[in-house]
Every structure is written in C-alpha cells, then in structure tokens.
C-alpha positions in Angstrom: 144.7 93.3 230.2 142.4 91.8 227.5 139.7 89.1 228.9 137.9 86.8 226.5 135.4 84.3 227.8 133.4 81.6 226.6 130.6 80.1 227.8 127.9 77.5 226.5 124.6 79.3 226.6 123.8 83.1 224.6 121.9 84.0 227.6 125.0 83.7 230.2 127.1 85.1 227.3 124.3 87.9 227.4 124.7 88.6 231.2 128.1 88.5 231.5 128.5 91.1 229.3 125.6 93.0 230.5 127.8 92.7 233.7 131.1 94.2 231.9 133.6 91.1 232.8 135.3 90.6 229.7 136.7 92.3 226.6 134.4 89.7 224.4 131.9 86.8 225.0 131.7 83.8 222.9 128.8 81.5 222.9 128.7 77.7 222.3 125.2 76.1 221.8 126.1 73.2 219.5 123.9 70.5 220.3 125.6 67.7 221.5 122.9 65.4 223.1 120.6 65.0 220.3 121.1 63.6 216.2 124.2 62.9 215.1 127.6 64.1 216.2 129.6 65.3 213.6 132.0 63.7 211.3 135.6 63.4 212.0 136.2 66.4 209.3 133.3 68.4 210.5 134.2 68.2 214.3 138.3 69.6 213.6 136.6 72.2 211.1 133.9 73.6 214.0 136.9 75.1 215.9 139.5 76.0 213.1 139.3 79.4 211.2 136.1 79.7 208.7 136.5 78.8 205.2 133.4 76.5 203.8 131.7 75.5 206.8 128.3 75.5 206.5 126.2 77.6 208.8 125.7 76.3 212.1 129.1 74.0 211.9 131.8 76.9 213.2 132.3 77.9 216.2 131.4 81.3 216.0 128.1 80.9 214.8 126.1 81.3 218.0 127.5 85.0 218.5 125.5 87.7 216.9 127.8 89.0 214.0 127.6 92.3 215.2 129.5 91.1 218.3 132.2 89.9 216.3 132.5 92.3 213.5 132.6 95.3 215.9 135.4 92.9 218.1 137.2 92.5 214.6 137.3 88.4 215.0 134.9 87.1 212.5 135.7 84.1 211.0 138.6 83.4 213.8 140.1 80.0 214.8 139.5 79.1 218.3 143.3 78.6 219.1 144.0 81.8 217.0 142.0 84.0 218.8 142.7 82.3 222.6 146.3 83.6 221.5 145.1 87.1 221.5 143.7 87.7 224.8 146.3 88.3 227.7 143.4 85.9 229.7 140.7 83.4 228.5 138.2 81.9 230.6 135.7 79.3 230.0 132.4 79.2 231.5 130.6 76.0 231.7 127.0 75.7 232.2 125.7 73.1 234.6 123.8 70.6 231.9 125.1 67.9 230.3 125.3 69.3 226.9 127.6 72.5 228.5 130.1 69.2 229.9 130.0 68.0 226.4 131.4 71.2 225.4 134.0 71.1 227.1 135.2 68.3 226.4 135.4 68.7 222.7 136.9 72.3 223.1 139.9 70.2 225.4 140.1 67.3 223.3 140.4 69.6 219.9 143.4 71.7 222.4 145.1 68.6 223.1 145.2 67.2 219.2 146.4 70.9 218.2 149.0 71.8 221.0 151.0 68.9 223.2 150.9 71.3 226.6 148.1 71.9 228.4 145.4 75.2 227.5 146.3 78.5 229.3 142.6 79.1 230.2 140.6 78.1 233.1 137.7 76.7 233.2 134.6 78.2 235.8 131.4 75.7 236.0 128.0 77.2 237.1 125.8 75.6 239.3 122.6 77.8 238.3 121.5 78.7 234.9 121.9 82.4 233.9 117.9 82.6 233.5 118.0 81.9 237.7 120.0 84.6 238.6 120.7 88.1 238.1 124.0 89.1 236.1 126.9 87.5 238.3 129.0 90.0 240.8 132.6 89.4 241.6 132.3 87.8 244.8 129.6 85.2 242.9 131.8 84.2 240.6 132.2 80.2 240.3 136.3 79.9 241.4 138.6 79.1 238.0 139.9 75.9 238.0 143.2 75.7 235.5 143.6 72.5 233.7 145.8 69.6 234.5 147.8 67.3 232.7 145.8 64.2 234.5 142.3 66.9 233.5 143.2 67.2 229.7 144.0 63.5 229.2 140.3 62.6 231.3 138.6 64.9 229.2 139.8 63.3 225.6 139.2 59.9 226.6 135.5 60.7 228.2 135.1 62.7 224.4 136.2 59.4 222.6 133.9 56.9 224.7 130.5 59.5 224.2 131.5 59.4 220.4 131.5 55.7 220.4 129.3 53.6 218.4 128.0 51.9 221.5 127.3 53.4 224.9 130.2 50.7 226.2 133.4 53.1 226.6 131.0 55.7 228.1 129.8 53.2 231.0 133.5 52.4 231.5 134.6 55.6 232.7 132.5 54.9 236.1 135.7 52.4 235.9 138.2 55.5 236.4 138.7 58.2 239.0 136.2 61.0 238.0 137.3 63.3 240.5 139.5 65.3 238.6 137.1 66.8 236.4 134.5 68.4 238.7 130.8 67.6 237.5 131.6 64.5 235.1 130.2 61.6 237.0 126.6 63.1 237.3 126.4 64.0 233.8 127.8 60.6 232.6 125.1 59.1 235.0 122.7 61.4 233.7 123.5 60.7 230.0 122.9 57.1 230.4 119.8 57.3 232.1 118.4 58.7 229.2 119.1 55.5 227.4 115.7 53.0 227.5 115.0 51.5 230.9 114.9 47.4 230.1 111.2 46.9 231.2 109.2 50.1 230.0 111.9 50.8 227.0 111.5 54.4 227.9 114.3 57.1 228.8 114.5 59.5 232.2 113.1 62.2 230.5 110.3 60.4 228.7 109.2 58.8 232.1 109.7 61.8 233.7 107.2 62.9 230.8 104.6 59.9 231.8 104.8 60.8 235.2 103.9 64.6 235.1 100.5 63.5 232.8 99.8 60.8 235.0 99.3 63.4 238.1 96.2 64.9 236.0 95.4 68.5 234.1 98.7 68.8 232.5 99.3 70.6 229.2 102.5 70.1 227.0 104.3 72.8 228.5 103.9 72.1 231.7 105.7 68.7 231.3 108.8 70.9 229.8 111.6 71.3 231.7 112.5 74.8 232.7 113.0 77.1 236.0 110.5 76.1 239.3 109.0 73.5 236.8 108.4 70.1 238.1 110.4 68.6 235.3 114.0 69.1 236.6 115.9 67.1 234.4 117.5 68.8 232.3 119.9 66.3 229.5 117.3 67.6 226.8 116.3 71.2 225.6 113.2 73.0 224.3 112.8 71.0 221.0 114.3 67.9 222.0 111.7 67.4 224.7 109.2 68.8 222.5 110.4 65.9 219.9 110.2 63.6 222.6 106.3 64.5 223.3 105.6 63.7 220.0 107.1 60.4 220.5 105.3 59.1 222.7 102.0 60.7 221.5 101.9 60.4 217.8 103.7 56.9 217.3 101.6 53.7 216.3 100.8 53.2 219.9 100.7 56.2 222.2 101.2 56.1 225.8 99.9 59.6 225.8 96.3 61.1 224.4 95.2 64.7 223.8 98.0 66.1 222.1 95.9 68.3 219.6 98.8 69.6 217.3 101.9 68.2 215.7 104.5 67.5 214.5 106.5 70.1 217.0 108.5 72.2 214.5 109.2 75.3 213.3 106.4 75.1 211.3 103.8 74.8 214.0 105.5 77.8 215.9 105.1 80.3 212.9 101.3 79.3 213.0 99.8 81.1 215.5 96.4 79.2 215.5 98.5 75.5 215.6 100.8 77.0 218.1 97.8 77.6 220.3 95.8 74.5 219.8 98.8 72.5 221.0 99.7 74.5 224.4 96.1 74.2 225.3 96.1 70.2 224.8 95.2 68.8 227.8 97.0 65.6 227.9 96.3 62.1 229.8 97.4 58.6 229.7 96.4 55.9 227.7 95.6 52.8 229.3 99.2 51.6 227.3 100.9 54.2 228.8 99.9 53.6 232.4 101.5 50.1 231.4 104.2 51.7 230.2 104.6 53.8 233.2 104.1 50.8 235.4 107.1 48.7 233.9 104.3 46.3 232.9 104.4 47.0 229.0 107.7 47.8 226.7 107.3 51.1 224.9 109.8 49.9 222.4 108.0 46.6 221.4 105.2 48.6 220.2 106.7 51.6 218.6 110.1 52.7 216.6 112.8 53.8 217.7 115.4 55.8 215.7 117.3 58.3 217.7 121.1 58.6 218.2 122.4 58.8 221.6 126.3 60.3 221.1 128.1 57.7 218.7 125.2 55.5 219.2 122.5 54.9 216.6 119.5 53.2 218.8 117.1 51.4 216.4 114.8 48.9 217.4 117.4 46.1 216.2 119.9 47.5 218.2 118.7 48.8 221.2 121.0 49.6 224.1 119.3 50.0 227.6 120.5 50.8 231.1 119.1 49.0 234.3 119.8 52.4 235.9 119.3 50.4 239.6 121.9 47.7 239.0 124.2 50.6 236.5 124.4 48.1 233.8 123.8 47.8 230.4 121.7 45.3 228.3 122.9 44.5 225.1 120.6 44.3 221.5 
C-alpha cells in the first residue's frame, strides 16, 4: 500500500516524514491571506501538470526537488499523482491560510471530477513546531469528504475570492458545521479587516497593544509559539509588513522602529538586521488614540492592501464592527 500526504506547512511535511507515515510528503505554503489571489488561469494552472508556470505558481514548488526527483513525480498534476497512491491524505494546519488551502485544493477537485475526492482530510490543532513528530495514537482522526462538504467548500472559496468581503460574511448565514474549523477562521479573517473607529485590523491592534505594555522590541510583537501575540491569520513577513505600516507611514502610531523597510534586503544585512531587532518601540501619542478608538488610523494614512478578492484602498474601505459582526460599507 502506497501513502501520499499533503499538508500545508514544510515543517509538518518535515516531521511526518521524519516520522516514516507516508510513501511521499507534499507541501503547500501558497500564500493565501496576503496580495493578490491569483487569476482565474493562474489558480487552474497551480494544480495541473507543469508546463510554463512560473516559479512559485505550481503546486509542487514548496517540496525540495530532491524529494520529488528521487519520488519520480516532478512536474506532476495534482489529480494525476492522487491517482497513483493506493491512499492520499491531507493534512490541514490549524491557521487560516492552511483552511484556505483546502478549500482551493476541493474546489479545483470538484471543477475537474463530478464525485467526490477519495482522500481524507486530518486538521491539526497544534503546529508541527509545538510538538514532537506525531505517533499513531496522536494522529488527528481522518475525516472523508461529503457531498454536502465539497459543495460548502466551493462556495466558501468563491465568497473569499470575491471582490468585496459580502459573500464571505454571508456564509455565517449557512450551517458551518460540516466543515470542521470554518467558522473561526471566517471570523478570524474578517477581523482582520479595519475596525470602524480606530481603522486598524486584529493583528495591527494586537500590534498596539503588545508596545503599549512597555520594553518591547519588533520581535516580540510577532506572533509565534508561547509569544504573547497569538493570532495567527498573518505570517513572519506579513506581520513584519504590517509593523512597517503602522511605523513608517505619514503618521505613525508607533516610534523607535530603527530599520526598514522589512525585506529581504534588510535580512541579508547583518548590521540592519541587528539595528531593527534591538528597536525598542513605543507609542506615539497618535497611536495611543488610535489604540483608544479615539483617532482613525485610516484618515491619516494609506491604505492599499488586498484582503482575498478585495482591494481595500482608502476610497473603498471595508470594515467590520467585530462586536455587532457587521460590515460598513466605503
């Protein structure tokens, strides 16, 4: 019996096959949460066999080639290569972006074949970088998918792809239930939209919050592992881009950031790298505003930043009143 599984993060791909549980290990980082989602042509290219895709836009990419090459799959469809395993499992990490995932990879299944995939799906609870390399009797329990599952899933695709955050708010109108884990990351999602008095986000309040508390440096307002930052919609960069935002914009809510932009750049300089993690950051007297719900980030600053489908600008500006769970239109 051949077992293939694919999961969302290189590092759980890493330990479940430190942990011999399948024949291969795919991984699936794409991005989903941050910039803009694909085209129409670029999203049914990611999981079809490689031709000209660019690097970064198949779904192989995030698996070291040698991984591939010495599993003879390189360049493989997903459906193509799902057909070669006697079983296929999908492991689903427990952030929104993993959910996102998934969704695509059923909604791509269900325009491709009219019956229902022949893999189950298993959702962690933990990342892999909390625990040791699962056992057995650890493993999260499969759950095969549903007619009722696979139909949820395309439609919950559609409304995130959207060019407003409308259809994505809607689905609080449906039942949820039948795909485990949704309704928290479609809460989650939207809360990362602008809040209608400060104009800022979970995570960039969250952000505000951590400085506010004194002596904190930029990394210690990262989310991570027994960090006080717990949410976890955005990654590494993302919240790193979001620092910037609210620091080097034309009027900061936050001071003493001592290097920027955060990119690649300033990583490969050792000397900037090190200025910037020993920036000790605090409030401005905007930001405490801000913080307070007294000032609007977004009156003062620019916003251009997509959230799924959804281009927010300052002249179209979607926010969620996450207390009453509505929106408020531009």
């Amino acid at each position: 019996m051949t077992r293939l599984i694919v999961t969302t993060d290189s590092s759980i791909a890493g330990a479940i096959e430190q942990a011999g549980l399948a024949d291969l290990v795919i991984a699936i980082e794409r991005r989903l949460v941050w910039g803009p989602l694909p085209a129409d042509a670029e999203l049914d290219a990611f999981f079809a066999p490689r031709t000209t895709q660019p690097r970064g836009l198949h779904w192989l990419d995030d698996t070291p080639s040698w991984r591939l090459e010495e599993s003879g799959v390189k360049d493989r469809g997903l459906i193509e290569l799902l057909a070669e395993y006697d079983t296929v499992e999908f492991w689903r990490g427990p952030e929104p972006n993993a959910q996102l995932i998934l969704l695509w990879l059923l909604d791509h299944w269900g325009r491709q074949h009219d019956a229902n995939p022949d893999f189950v799906v298993r959702s962690l609870f933990l990342g892999v970088r909390d625990v040791d390399p699962p056992r057995s009797e650890l493993y999260p329990p499969a759950v095969a998918i549903t007619p009722r599952q696979l139909k949820s899933a395309k439609r919950a695709w559609r409304a995130y792809r959207a060019p407003t955050p409308q259809s994505w708010r809607d689905l609080f109108k449906t039942n949820l239930s039948c795909l485990p884990q949704l309704a928290p990351h479609v809460r989650a999602l939207l809360n990362e939209l602008p809040r209608p008095a400060s104009g800022l986000g979970a995570t960039e309040a969250r952000i505000l919050q951590l400085i506010a508390r004194g002596g904190m440096q930029p990394f210690d307002v990262f989310p991570g592992h027994q960090k006080c930052n717990g949410l976890d919609v955005y990654g590494y960069w993302e919240v790193g881009a979001l620092l910037d935002g609210l620091a080097r914009c034309e009027r900061p809510a936050v001071s003493g950031l001592d290097q920027g932009p955060f990119s690649l750049e300033m990583h490969d300089d050792s000397s900037q790298f090190d200025r910037y993690e020993r920036s000790q950051l605090t409030l401005t007297e905007f930001g405490k505003a801000v913080l307070g719900g007294d000032q609007d980030f977004r009156r003062h600053n620019r916003i251009d930043r997509w959230w799924g489908g959804t281009h927010l600008t300052n002249e179209r500006l979607w926010r969620w009143d996450p207390e009453t769970r509505s929106l408020v239109a531009p």
